[in-house]
C-alpha positions as CSV (number, residue, x, y, z in Angstrom):
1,X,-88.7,172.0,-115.7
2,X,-87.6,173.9,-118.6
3,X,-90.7,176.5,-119.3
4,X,-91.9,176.7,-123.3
5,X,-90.5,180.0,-124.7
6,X,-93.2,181.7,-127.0
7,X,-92.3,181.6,-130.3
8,X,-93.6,184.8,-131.9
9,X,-96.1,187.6,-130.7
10,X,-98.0,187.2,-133.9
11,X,-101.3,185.6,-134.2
12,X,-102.6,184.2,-137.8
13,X,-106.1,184.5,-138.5
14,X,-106.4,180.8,-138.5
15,X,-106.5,180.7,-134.8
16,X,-110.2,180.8,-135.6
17,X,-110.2,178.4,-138.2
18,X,-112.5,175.4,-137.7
19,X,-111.1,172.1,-137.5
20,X,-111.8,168.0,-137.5
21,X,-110.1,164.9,-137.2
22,X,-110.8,161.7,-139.2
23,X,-109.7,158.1,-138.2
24,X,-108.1,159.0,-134.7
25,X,-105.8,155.4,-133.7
26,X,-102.7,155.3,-130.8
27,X,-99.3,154.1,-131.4
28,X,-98.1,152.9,-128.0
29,X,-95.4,154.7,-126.8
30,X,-95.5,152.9,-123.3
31,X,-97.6,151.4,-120.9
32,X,-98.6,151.8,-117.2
33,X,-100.7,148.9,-115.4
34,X,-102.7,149.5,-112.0
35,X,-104.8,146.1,-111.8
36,X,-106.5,145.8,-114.6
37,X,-106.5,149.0,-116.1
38,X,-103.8,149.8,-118.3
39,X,-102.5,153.4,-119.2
40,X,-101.3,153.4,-123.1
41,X,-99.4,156.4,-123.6
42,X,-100.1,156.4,-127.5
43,X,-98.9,159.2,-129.5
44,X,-102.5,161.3,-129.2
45,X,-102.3,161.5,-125.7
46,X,-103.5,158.5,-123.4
47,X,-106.1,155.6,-123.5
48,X,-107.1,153.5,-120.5
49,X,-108.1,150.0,-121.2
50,X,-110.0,147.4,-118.9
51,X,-107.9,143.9,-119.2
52,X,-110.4,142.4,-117.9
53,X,-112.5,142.2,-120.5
54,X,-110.5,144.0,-123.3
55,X,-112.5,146.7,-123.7
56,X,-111.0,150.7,-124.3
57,X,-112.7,152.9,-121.1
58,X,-111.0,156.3,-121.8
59,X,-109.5,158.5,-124.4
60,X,-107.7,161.5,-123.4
61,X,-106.4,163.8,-126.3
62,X,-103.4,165.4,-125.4
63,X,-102.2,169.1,-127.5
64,X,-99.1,167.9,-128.6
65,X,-97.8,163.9,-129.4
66,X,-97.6,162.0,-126.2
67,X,-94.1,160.2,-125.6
68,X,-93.9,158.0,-121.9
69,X,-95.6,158.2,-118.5
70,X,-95.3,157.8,-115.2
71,X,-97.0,157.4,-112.0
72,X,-97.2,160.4,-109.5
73,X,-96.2,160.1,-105.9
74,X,-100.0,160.5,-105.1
75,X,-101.3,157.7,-107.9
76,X,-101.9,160.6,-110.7
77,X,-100.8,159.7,-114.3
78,X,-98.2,162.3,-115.8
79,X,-98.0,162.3,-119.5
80,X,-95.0,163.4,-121.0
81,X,-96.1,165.2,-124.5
82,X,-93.4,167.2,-126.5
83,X,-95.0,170.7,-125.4
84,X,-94.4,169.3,-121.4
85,X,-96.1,167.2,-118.8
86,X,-100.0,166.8,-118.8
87,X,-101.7,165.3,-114.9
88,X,-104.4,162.8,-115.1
89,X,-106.6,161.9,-112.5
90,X,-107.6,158.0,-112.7
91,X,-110.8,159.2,-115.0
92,X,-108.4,160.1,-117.6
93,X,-109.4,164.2,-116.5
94,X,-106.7,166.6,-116.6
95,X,-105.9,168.0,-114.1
96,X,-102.8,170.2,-114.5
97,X,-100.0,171.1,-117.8
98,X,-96.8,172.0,-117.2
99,X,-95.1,173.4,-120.0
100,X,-91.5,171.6,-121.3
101,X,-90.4,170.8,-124.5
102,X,-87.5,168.6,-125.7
103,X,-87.9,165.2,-123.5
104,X,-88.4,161.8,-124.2
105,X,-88.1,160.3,-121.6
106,X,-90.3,160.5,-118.1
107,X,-89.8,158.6,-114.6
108,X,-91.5,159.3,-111.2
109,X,-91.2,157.8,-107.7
110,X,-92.5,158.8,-104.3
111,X,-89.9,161.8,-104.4
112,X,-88.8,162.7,-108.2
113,X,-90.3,163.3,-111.4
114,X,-87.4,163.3,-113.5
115,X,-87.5,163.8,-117.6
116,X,-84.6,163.5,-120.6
117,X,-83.7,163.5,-123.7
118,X,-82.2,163.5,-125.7
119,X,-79.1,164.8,-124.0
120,X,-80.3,166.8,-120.7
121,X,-82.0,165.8,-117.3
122,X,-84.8,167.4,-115.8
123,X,-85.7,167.3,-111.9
124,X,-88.6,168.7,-111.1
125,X,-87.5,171.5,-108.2
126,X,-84.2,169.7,-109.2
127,X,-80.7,170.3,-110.8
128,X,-80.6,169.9,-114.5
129,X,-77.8,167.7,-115.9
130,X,-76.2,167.4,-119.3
131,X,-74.7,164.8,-120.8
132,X,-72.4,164.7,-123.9
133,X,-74.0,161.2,-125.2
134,X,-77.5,160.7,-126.3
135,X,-79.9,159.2,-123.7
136,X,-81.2,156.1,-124.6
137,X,-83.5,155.8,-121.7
138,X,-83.2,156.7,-117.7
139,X,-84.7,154.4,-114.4
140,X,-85.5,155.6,-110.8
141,X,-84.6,153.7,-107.5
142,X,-85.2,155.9,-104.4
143,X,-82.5,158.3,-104.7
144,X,-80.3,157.0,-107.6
145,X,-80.8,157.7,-110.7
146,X,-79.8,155.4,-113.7
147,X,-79.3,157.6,-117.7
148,X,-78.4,155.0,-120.3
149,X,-75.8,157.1,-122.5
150,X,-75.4,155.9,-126.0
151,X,-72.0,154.4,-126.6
152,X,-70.6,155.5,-123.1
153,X,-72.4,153.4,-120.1
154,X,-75.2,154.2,-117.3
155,X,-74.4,156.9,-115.8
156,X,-75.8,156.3,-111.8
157,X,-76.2,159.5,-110.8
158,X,-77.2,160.8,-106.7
159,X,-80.5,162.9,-107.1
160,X,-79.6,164.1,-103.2
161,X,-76.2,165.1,-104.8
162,X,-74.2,163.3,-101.7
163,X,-72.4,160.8,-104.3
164,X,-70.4,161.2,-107.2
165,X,-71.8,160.6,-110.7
166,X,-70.1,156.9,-111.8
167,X,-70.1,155.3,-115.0
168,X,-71.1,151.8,-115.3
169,X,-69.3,150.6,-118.4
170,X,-72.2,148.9,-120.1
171,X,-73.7,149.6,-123.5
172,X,-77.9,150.0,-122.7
173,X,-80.8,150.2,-125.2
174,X,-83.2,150.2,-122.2
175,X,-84.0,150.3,-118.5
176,X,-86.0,148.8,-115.5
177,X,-85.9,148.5,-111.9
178,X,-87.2,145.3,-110.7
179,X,-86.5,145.2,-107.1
180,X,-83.1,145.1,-106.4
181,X,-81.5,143.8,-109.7
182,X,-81.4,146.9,-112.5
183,X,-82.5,144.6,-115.9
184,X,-80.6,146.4,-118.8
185,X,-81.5,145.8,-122.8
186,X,-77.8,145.8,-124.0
187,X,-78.4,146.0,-128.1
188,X,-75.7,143.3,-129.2
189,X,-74.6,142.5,-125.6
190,X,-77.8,141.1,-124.7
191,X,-79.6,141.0,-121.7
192,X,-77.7,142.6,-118.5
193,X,-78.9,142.3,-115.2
194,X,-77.2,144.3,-112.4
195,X,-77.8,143.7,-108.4
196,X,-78.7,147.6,-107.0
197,X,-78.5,146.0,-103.3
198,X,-76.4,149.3,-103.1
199,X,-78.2,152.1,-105.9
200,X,-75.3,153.7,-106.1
201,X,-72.8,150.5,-106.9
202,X,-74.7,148.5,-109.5
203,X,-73.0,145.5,-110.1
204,X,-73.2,142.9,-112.8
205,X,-74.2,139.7,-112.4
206,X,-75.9,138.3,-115.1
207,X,-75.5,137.7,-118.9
208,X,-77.7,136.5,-121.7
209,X,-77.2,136.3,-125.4
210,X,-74.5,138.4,-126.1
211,X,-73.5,138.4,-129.6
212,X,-76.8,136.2,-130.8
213,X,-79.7,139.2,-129.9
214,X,-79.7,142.4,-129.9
215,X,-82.0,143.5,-127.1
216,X,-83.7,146.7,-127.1
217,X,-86.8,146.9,-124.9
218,X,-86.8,145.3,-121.2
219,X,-89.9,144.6,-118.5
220,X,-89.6,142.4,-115.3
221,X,-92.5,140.8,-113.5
222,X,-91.6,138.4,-110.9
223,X,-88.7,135.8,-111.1
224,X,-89.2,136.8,-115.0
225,X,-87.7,139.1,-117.3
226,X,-88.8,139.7,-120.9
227,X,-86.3,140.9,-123.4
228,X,-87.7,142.5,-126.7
229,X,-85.5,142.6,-130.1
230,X,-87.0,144.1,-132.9
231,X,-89.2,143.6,-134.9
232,X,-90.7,141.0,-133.2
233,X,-89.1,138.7,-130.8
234,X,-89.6,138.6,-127.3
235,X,-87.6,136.3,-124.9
236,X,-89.0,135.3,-121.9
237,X,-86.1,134.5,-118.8
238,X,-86.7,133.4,-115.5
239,X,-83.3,132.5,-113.0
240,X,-82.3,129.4,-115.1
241,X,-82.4,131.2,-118.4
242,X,-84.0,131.4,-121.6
243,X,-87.7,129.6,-121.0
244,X,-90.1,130.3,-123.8
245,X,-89.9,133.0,-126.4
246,X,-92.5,134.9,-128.2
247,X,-92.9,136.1,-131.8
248,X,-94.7,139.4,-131.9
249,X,-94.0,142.9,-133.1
250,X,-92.5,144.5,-130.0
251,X,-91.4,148.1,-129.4
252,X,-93.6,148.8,-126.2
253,X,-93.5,146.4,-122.8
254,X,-95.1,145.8,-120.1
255,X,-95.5,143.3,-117.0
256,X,-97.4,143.1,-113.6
257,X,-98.0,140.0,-112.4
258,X,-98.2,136.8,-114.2
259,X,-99.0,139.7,-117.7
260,X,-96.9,140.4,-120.4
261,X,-98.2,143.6,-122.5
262,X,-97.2,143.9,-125.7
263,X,-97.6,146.4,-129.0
264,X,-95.1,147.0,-132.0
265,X,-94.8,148.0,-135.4
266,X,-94.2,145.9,-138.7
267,X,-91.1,147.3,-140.7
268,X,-90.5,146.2,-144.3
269,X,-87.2,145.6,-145.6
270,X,-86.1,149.3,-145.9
271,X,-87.5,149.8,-141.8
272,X,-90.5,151.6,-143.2
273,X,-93.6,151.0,-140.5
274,X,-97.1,149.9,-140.7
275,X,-99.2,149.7,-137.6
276,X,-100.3,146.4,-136.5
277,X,-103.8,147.5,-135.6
278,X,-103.5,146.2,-132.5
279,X,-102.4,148.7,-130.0
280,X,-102.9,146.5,-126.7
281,X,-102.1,142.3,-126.9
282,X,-101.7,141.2,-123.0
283,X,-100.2,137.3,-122.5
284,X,-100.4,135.1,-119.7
285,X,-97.0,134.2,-119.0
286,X,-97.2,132.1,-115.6
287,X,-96.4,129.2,-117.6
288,X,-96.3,128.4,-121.6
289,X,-97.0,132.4,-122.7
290,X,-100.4,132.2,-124.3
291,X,-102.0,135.3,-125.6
292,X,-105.4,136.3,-123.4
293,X,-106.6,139.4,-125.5
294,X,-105.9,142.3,-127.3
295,X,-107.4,145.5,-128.2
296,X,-108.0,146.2,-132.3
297,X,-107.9,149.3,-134.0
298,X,-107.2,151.2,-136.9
299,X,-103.5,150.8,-138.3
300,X,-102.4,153.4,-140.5
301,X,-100.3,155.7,-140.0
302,X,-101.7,158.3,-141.7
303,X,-99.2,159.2,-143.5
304,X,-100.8,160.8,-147.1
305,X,-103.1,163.6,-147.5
306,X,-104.1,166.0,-150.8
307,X,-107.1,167.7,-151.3
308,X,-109.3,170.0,-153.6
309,X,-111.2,171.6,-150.6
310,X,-113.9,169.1,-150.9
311,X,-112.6,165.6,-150.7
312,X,-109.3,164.8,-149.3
313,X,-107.5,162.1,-150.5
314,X,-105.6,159.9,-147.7
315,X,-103.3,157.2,-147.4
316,X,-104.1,154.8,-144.0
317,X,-101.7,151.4,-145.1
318,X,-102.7,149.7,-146.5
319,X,-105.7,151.3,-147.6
320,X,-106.2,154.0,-149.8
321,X,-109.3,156.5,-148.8
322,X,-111.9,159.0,-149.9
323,X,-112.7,161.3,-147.6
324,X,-116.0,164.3,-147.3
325,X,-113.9,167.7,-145.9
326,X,-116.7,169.6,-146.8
327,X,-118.1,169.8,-143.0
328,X,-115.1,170.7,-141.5
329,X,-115.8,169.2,-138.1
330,X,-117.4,165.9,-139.1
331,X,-115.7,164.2,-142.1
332,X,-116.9,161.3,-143.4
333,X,-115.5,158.7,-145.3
334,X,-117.1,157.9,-148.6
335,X,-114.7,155.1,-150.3
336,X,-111.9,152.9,-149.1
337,X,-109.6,150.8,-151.2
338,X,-107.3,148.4,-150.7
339,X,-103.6,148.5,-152.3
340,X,-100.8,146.0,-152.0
341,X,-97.5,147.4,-150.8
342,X,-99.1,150.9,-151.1
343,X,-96.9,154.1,-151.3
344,X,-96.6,156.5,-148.0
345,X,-97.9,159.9,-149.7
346,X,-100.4,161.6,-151.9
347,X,-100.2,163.9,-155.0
348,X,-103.8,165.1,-156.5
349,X,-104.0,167.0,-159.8
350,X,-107.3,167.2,-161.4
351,X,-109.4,164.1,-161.2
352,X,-106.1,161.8,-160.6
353,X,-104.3,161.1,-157.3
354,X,-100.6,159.3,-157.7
355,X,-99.2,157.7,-154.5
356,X,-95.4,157.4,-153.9
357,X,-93.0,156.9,-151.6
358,X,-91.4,153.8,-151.2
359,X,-90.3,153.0,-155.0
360,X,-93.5,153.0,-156.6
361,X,-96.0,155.2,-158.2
362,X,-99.5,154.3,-157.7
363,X,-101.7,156.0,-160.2
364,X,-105.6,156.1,-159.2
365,X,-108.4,157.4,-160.8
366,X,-110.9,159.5,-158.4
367,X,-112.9,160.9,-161.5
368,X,-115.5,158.9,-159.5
369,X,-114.5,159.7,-155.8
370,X,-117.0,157.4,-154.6
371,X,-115.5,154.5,-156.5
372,X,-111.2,155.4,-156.9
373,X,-109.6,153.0,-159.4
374,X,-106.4,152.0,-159.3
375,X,-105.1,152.7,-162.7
376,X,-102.0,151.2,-163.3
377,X,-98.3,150.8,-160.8
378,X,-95.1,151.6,-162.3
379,X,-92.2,150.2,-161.2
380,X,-89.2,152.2,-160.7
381,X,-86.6,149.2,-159.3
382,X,-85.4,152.1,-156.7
383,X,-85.4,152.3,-153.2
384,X,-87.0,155.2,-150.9
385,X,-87.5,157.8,-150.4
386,X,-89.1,158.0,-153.4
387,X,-91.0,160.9,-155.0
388,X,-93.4,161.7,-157.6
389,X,-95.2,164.7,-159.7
390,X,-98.0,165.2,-162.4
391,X,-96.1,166.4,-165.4
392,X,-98.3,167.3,-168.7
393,X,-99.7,163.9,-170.7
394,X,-97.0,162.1,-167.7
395,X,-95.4,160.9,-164.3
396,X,-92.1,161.9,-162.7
397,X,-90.6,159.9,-160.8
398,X,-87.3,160.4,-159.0
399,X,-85.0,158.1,-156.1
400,X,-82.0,157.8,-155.0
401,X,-81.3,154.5,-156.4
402,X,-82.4,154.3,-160.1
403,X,-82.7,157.7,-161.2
404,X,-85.3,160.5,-162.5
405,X,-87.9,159.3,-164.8
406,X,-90.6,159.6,-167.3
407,X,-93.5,158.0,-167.3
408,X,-96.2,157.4,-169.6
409,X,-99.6,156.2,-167.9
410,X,-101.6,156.5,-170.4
411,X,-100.3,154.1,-173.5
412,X,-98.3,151.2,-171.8
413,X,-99.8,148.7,-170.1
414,X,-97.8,148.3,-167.5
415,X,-96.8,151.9,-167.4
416,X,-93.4,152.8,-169.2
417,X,-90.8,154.9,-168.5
418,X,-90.0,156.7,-171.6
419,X,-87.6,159.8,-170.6
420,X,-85.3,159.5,-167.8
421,X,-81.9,160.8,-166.6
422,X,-79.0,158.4,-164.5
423,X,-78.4,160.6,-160.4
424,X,-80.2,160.2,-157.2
425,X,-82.6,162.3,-156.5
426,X,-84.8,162.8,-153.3
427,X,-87.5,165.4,-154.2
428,X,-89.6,166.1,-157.6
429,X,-91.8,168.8,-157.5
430,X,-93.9,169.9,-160.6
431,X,-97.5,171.6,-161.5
432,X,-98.5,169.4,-164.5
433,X,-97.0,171.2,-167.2
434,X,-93.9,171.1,-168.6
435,X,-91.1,171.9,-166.0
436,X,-90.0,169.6,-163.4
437,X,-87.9,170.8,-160.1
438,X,-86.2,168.1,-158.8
439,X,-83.5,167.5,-155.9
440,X,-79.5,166.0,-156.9
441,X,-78.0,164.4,-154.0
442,X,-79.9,166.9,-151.6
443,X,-77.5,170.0,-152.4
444,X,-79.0,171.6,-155.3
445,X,-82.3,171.8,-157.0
446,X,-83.0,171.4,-160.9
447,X,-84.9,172.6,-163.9
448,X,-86.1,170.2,-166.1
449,X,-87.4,170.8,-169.5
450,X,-90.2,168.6,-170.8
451,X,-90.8,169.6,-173.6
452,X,-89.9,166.5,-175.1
453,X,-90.5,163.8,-172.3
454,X,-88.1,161.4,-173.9
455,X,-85.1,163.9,-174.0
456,X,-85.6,166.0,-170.3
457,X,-83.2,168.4,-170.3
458,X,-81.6,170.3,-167.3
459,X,-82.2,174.6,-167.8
460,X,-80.9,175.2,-164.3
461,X,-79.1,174.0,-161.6
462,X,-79.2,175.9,-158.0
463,X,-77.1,175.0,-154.9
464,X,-79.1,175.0,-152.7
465,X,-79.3,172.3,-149.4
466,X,-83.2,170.4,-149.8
467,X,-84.7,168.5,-147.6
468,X,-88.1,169.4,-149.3
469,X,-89.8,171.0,-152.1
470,X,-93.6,172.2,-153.4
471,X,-95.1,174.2,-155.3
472,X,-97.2,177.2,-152.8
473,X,-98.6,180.6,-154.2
474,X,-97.2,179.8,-157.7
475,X,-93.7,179.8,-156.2
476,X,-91.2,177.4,-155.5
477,X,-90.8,176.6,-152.0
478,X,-87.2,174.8,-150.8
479,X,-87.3,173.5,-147.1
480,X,-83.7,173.8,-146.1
481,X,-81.9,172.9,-142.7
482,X,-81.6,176.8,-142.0
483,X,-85.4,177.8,-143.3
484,X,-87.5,178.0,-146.5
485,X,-85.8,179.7,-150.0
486,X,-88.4,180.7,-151.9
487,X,-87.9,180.9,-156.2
488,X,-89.9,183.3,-158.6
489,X,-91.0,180.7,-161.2
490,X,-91.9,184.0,-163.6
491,X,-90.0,181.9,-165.5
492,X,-90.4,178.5,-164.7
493,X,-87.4,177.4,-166.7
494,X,-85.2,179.9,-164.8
495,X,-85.9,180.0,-160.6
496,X,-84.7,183.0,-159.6
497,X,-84.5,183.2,-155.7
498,X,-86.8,185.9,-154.2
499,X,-86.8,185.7,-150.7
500,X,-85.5,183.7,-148.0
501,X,-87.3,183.3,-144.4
502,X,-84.5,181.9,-141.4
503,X,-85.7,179.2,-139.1
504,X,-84.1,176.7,-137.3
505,X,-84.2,173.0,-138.2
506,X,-87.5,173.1,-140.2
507,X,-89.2,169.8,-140.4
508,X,-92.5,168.4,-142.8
509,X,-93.6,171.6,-145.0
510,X,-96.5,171.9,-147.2
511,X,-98.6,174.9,-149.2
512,X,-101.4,176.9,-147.0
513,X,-104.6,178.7,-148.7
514,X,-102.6,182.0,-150.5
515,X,-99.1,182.9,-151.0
516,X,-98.3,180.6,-148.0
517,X,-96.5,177.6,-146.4
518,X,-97.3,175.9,-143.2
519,X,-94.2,174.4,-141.7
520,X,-93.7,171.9,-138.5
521,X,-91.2,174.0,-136.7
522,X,-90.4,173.4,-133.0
523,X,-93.4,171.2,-132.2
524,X,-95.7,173.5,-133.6
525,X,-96.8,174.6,-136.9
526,X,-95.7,178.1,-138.3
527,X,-97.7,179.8,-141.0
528,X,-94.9,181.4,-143.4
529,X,-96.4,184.6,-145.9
530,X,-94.0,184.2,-148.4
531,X,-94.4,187.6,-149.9
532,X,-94.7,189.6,-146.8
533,X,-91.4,186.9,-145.3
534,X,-93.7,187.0,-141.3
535,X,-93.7,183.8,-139.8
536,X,-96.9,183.4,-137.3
537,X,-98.3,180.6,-135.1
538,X,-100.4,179.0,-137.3
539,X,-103.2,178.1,-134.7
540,X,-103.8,174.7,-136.2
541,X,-103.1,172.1,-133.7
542,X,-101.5,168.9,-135.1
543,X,-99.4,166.4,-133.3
544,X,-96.9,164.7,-135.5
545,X,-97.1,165.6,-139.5
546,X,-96.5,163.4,-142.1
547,X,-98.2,165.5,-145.0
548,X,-99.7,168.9,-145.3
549,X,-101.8,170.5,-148.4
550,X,-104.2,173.3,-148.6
551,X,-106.8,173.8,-151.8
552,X,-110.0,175.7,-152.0
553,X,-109.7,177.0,-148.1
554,X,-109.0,173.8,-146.3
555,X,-106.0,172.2,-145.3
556,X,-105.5,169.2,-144.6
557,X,-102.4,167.0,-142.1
558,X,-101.7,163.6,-142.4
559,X,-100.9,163.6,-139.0
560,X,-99.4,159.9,-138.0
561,X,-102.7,159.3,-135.2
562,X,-105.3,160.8,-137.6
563,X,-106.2,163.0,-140.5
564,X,-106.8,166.4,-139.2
565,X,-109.2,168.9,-141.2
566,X,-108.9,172.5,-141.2
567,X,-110.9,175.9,-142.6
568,X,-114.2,177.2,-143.4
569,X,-117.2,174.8,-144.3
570,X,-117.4,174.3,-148.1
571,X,-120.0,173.1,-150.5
572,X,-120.8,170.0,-150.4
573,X,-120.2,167.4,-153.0
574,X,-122.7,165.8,-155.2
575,X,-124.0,162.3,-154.1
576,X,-122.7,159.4,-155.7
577,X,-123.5,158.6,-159.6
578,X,-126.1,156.0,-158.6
579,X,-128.0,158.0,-156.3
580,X,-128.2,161.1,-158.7
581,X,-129.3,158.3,-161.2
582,X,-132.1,157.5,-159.0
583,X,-133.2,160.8,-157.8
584,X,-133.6,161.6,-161.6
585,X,-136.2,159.1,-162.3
586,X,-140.0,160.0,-162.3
């Protein structure tokens, strides 16, 4: 196993800082059964739930997002996160870490723990192996193993090295081993089923649906196979074909027995997800499939997050919430409101919070945090990603489909775009006043003028590659593919570069507390000084960010599984009007 290199010998400060999570949910990444309990590998580490009664026993929280599992040779559970493999007992204590970073993929017999992804192999005390495809997915059977290569076949490969790798010539989505017969998800070929009497000479011998599914998750239980296509169609097979078919949202299977286990996602038309809420749904399938039980939770993801350093202001689809940061380690949520079709991300300035992200700009009210309004919707007839900023007296909006606009909350009802220019744009970035940054085609980023919101005006154009931009120590702050380029905004009008800090592949970005960024970097989060140019471990532990924003000492990650809280304790805020009301009266 490959070990974690450290990243830097610097330590930030915020090592200490205190933290606190809000609205903790799974995503189920895969499943394990043992009887009746079943293992969910979901995102924050791994939940054990009693089928017997549908009920959740167990949460373990893992240190970095939790991808698959697998079942040591001696019954522990092995979690695969994306900092290396965590050991379970059966009580959901850990046991052991073993540090590993870039897998996806985890599989375990009685000899092997293999992991891979997205193009190497790892054997534990093992060879490595590289492939030149991306691996879809990999299977274990006693000494062979099968690596589903994207666009090239399965390779079917000797662990004990006494056989030739082969290629089996057959396009694969997914993999399981069901006794002797290999059951393949083949995308547009369909369902595949191979005979492994002989691992190392899989043969073909079965074919369903080729050219009328496209199969992408497989599980085998039995004389039955169940074939998922997504988003939510599952087909149930037994040897005389298709026999019943089941319409849920499927990404993660599972069968033992005479049980089908079952979790997915809902996409809308542009494959953006919403959780179901349902992590868990189990279905008898010895005849007709009927569904027994499932396990309910919250949906999310949490995918928004602003704050002032009191309240932080979060989107959990499809609700829109109000949450207490002031005790870091025990926030609190104080107001929840429902939004149709509500926008991904959050944007606070003063006592208004605009949502966007999908096409739309959601404008809400918080000047009452106990009781958010939603003010108004505008419309942009775009696509995402979509972005939005609080100019002065307006709303920017940009996408790459319909252009940059300006819009004016305050005296159309619906709002109205009144300024606007024709381009597609994928970031907007302003600080309520009257300059706008915003992102052309992803290869340069522009200054707007204004001035006059029905005549914006380009000042200056900058090539630069963006994948992301904000506003962090009253500079300018581009996330590019090769690190952050940070812009004097002296004059805001006229960005002038003024330092750039290398790092590779940076992901989700956001402002920290000071002349700061944090930045998602390597499956860890980096604090970046921008005027000293040192990069540190940040110290904050956050699993898979969506979001990040800092204000009044706290920061704040919308981190997918929950909303994670960060900093020193601040005041608290007042109660709500009404009880202030009440406490006033003799």
């Amino acid at each position: 196993m490959r070990r974690l290199a450290p990243l830097l010998l610097l330590f930030s400060s915020t090592l200490l800082a205190q933290s606190g999570v809000w609205g903790a949910r799974g995503v189920s990444h895969a499943f394990l059964v043992r009887g009746n309990s079943v293992f969910d590998i979901d995102g924050r580490g791994v939940a054990l739930y009693d089928v017997a009664n549908f009920t959740r026993v167990a949460v373990a929280n893992s240190d970095a997002e939790s991808l698959d599992g697998a079942f040591a040779a001696n019954g522990d559970l092995l979690v695969l996160t994306r900092a290396g493999i965590d050991r379970y007992d059966a009580q959901l204590a850990r046991l052991s870490h073993t540090d590993g970073t870039g897998f996806e993929h985890l599989r375990a017999n009685d000899k092997y723990v293999v992991t891979a992804g997205p193009n190497d192999v790892a054997v534990l005390n093992g060879s490595p192996l590289h492939f030149a495809s991306h691996i879809n997915a990999i299977a274990l059977n006693g000494d062979a193993l099968y690596v589903a290569l994207e666009q090239t076949g399965i390779a079917v490969v000797d662990l004990t090295g006494a056989n030739d790798t082969t290629i089996l010539p057959e396009n694969a989505k997914d993999l399981a081993v069901a006794g002797d017969k290999l059951v393949i998800a083949g995308g547009v070929d369909g369902l595949l089923v191979a005979d492994i009497a002989d691992p190392f000479a899989p043969r073909i011998v079965r074919r369903e649906g080729a050219g009328v599914t496209n199969v992408a998750r497989v599980a085998a239980a039995g004389t039955k196979i169940f074939a998922g296509e997504s988003p939510s169609t599952i087909r149930v097979y037994d040897d005389s074909g298709q026999i019943a078919q089941i319409s849920d949202p499927v990404q993660t299977l599972a069968a033992d027995g005479t049980r089908l286990f079952v979790s997915g996602t809902n996409f809308d038309r542009f494959g953006l997800a919403t959780e179901t809420g349902a992590p868990l749904r189990a279905y008898d399938v010895a005849g007709a499939p009927r569904l027994i039980g499932e396990i309910r939770d919250l949906a999310g993801p949490v995918s928004g997050a602003a704050t002032d350093g009191t309240f932080a202001y979060v989107v959990d689809r499809p609700f829109f919430r109000v949450i207490d940061v002031s005790t870091t380690s025990a926030p609190r949520e104080v107001a929840t409101l429902s939004i149709d079709d509500i926008e991904d991300h959050v944007k606070l300035h003063g006592q208004q919070v605009i949502l966007y992200g999908r096409g739309d700009v959601d404008l809400i009210d918080v000047s009452d945090p106990y009781r958010p309004r939603l003010a108004g919707v505008f419309h942009s007839f775009g696509r995402p990603p979509s972005n939005a900023a609080f100019a002065r007296d307006t709303i920017v909006e940009g996408n790459p489909w319909s252009g940059f606009h300006v819009v004016d909350f305050a005296d159309f009802v619906p709002p109205a775009q009144i300024g606007g220019v024709k381009g597609h744009y994928y970031e907007i970035v302003a600080g309520g006043g009257d300059v706008a940054y915003i992102s052309g085609e992803g290869v340069s980023i522009v200054a707007v003028d204004l001035r006059d919101p029905r005549n914006p005006t380009f000042t200056k154009v900058i090539q630069v590659g963006v994948k992301q931009a904000f506003l962090a120590g009253g500079d300018l702050v581009v996330r590019s593919v090769d690190g952050l380029h940070v812009y004097s905004l002296a004059d805001p009008f006229n960005p002038v570069e003024a330092a750039f800090m290398a790092m590779a592949e940076p992901d989700v970005a956001g402002p920290a507390d000071g002349a700061a960024a944090l930045v998602w970097n390597g499956g860890s989060l980096l604090r970046a000084d921008l005027a000293t140019r040192a990069i540190a471990p940040s110290g904050l532990i956050v699993l898979a960010p969506m979001q990040i924003d800092s204000a009044g000492g706290k920061t704040v990650v919308a981190d997918r599984y929950a909303l994670r809280v960060f900093g020193p304790n601040t005041a608290p805020p007042p109660p709500p009007p009404a009880a202030r009301r009440r406490a006033a009266r003799p």
